[in-house]
C-alpha positions as CSV (number, residue, x, y, z in Angstrom):
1,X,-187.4,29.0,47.6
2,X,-189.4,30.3,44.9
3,X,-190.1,33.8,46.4
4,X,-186.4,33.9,47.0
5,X,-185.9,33.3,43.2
6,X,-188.4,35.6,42.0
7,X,-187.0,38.4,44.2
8,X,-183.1,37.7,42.6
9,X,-184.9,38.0,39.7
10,X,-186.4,41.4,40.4
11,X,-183.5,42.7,41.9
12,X,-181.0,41.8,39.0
13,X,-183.3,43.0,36.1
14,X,-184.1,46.8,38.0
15,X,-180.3,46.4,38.4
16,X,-180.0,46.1,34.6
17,X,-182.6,48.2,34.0
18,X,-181.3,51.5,36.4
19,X,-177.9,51.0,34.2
20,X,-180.1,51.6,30.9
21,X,-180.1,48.4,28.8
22,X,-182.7,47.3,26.6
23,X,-185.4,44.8,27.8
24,X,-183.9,42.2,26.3
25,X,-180.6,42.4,27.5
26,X,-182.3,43.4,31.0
27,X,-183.5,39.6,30.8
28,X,-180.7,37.8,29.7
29,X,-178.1,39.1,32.0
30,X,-180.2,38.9,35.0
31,X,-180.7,35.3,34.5
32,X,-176.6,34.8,34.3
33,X,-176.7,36.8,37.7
34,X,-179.3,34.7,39.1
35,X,-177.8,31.1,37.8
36,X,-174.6,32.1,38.3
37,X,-175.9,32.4,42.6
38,X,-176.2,28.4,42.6
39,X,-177.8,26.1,41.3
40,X,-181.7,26.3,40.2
41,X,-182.6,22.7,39.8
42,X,-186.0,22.5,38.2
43,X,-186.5,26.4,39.1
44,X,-188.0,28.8,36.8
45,X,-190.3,31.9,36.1
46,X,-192.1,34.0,33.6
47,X,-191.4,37.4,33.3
48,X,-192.9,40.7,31.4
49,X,-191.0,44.1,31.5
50,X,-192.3,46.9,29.2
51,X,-190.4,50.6,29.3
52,X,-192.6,53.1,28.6
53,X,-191.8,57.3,27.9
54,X,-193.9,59.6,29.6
55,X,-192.9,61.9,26.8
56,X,-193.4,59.5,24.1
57,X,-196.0,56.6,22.2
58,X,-193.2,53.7,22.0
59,X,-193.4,50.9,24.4
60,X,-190.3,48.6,24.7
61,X,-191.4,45.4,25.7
62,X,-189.8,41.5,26.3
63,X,-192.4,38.7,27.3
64,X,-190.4,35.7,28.4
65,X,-193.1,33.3,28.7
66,X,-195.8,35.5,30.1
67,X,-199.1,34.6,29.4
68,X,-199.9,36.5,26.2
69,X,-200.6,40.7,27.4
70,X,-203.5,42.2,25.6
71,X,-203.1,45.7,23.9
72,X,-206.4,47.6,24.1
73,X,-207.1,50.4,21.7
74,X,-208.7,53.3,22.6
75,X,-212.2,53.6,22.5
76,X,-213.8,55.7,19.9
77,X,-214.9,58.0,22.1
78,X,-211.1,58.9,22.5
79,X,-211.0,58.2,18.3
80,X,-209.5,55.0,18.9
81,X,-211.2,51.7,17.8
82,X,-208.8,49.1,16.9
83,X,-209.0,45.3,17.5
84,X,-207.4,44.2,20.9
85,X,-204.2,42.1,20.2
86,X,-202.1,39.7,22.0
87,X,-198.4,40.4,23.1
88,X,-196.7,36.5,22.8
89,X,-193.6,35.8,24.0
90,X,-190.4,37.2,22.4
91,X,-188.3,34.6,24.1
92,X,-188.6,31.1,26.7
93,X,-189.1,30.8,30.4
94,X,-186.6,32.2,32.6
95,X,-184.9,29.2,33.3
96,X,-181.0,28.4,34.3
97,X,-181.0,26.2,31.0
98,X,-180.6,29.4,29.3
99,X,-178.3,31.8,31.1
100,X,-175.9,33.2,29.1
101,X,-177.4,32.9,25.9
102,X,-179.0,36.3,24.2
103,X,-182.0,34.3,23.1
104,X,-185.2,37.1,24.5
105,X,-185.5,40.0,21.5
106,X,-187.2,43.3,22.5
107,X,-190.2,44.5,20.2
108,X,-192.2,47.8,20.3
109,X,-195.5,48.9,20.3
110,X,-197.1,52.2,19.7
111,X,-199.5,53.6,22.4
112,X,-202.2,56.1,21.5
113,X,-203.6,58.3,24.4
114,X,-206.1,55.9,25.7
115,X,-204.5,52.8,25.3
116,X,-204.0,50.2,27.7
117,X,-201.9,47.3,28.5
118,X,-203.4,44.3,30.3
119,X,-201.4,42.3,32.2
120,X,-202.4,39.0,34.3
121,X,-201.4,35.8,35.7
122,X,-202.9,32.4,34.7
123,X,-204.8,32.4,38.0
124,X,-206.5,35.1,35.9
125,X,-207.4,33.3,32.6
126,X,-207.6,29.8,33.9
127,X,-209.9,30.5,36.7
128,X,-212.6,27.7,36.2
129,X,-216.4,28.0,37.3
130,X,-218.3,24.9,38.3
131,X,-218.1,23.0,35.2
132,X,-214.8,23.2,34.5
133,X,-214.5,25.7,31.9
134,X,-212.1,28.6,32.6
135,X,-212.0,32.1,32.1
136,X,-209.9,32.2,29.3
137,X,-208.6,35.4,27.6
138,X,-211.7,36.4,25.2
139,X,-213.3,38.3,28.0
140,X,-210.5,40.1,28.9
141,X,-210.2,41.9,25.1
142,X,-214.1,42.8,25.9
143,X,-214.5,43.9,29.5
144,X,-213.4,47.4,28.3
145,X,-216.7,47.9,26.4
146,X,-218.4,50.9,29.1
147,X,-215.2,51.9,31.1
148,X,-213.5,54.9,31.0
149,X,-210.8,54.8,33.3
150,X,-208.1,51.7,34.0
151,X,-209.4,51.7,37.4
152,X,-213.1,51.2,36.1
153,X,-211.5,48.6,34.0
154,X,-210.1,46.3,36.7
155,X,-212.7,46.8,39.4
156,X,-214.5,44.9,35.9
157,X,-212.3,42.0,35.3
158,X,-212.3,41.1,39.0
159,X,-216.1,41.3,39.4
160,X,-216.3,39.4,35.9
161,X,-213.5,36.5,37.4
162,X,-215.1,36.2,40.5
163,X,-218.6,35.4,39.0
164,X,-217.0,33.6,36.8
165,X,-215.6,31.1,39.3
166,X,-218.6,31.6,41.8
167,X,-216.3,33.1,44.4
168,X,-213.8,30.2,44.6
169,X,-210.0,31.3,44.9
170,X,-207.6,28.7,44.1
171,X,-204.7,30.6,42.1
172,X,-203.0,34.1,42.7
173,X,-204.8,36.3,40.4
174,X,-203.3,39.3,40.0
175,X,-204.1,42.3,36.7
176,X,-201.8,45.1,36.4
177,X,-202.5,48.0,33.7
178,X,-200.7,50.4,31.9
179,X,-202.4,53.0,30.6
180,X,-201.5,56.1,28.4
181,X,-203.7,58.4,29.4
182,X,-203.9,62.9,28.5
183,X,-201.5,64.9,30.1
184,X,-203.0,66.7,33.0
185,X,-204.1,69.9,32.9
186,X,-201.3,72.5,33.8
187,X,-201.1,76.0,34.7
188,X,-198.0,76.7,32.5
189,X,-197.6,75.2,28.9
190,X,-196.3,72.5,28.0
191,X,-196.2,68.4,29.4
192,X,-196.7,65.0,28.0
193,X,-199.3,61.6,28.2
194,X,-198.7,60.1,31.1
195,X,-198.3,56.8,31.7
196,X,-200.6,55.0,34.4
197,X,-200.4,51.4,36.2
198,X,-202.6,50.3,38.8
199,X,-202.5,46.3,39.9
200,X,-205.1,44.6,41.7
């Protein structure tokens, strides 16, 4: 029943999405859609949907009750530097108790070549070793110390949770990263950054 949810849910916001509203909107009229199928009793989900231009730095975002994604500067090897900061929610859970109300906003970011977004799920930051004590989100604004490449960076974060919880697998744990990385190298001028994901 819940895969069944998530997938309406999917389906109605690339719907949404393919017809060019905003992220926000995207959101709120895929949960009429979805609530509008029957009801949900105690159903619900969290959701993240950034759009991102090849051609351009801005980054339209909506977190509806994601754990918090973490922006990670460049590093100053790519004259970047800034503090890591954490994308909180713009709006609730996705949750039939709030279809038809406009109550997600959209915000916007700026991306320098280099950045990345870090996406997880709470299998991620509350993976617990023997003790207890889970993973948490610090190391996850750190790991990028020493990697050049997203892929470098998650091959980290999975070693790291995985020592971390001495091998013991009790959550999904999934990372997805979007990164905006130099246009690649052409044989006729012009192009734009790119924008790379990978998931894990």
């Amino acid at each position: 029943r819940a895969a069944r949810f998530a997938r309406r849910l999917r389906e109605a916001m690339r719907r949404h999405l393919c017809a060019g509203a905003t992220p926000d909107v995207v959101v709120s009229r895929a949960m009429v859609d979805v609530a509008a199928a029957g009801d949900l009793g105690e159903m619900y989900a969290t959701a993240f949907l950034a759009v991102a231009d090849a051609r351009s730095p801005r980054v339209d975002y909506v977190n509806a009750g994601h754990p918090p994604v973490v922006h990670l500067p460049a590093g100053p090897a790519t004259g970047g530097g800034g503090e890591p900061r954490a994308l909180g929610p713009t709006g609730p859970i996705l949750s039939d108790l709030f279809a038809g109300t406009a109550i997600w906003s959209t915000r916007s970011l700026t991306m320098a070549v280099g950045d990345c977004l870090l996406l997880y799920t709470d299998g991620i930051s509350e993976a617990r070793d023997e003790y207890g004590d889970q993973f948490g989100v610090l190391p996850l604004t750190t790991a990028r110390a020493g990697t050049d490449s997203p892929d470098g960076l998650l091959h980290r974060l999975f070693a790291l949770v995985a020592e971390h919880a001495c091998g013991a697998v009790r959550d999904d744990r999934t990372i997805a990263i979007l990164a905006r990385q130099p246009a690649a190298v052409r044989s006729c001028p012009g192009g734009a950054a790119g924008a790379r994901s990978s998931a894990g």
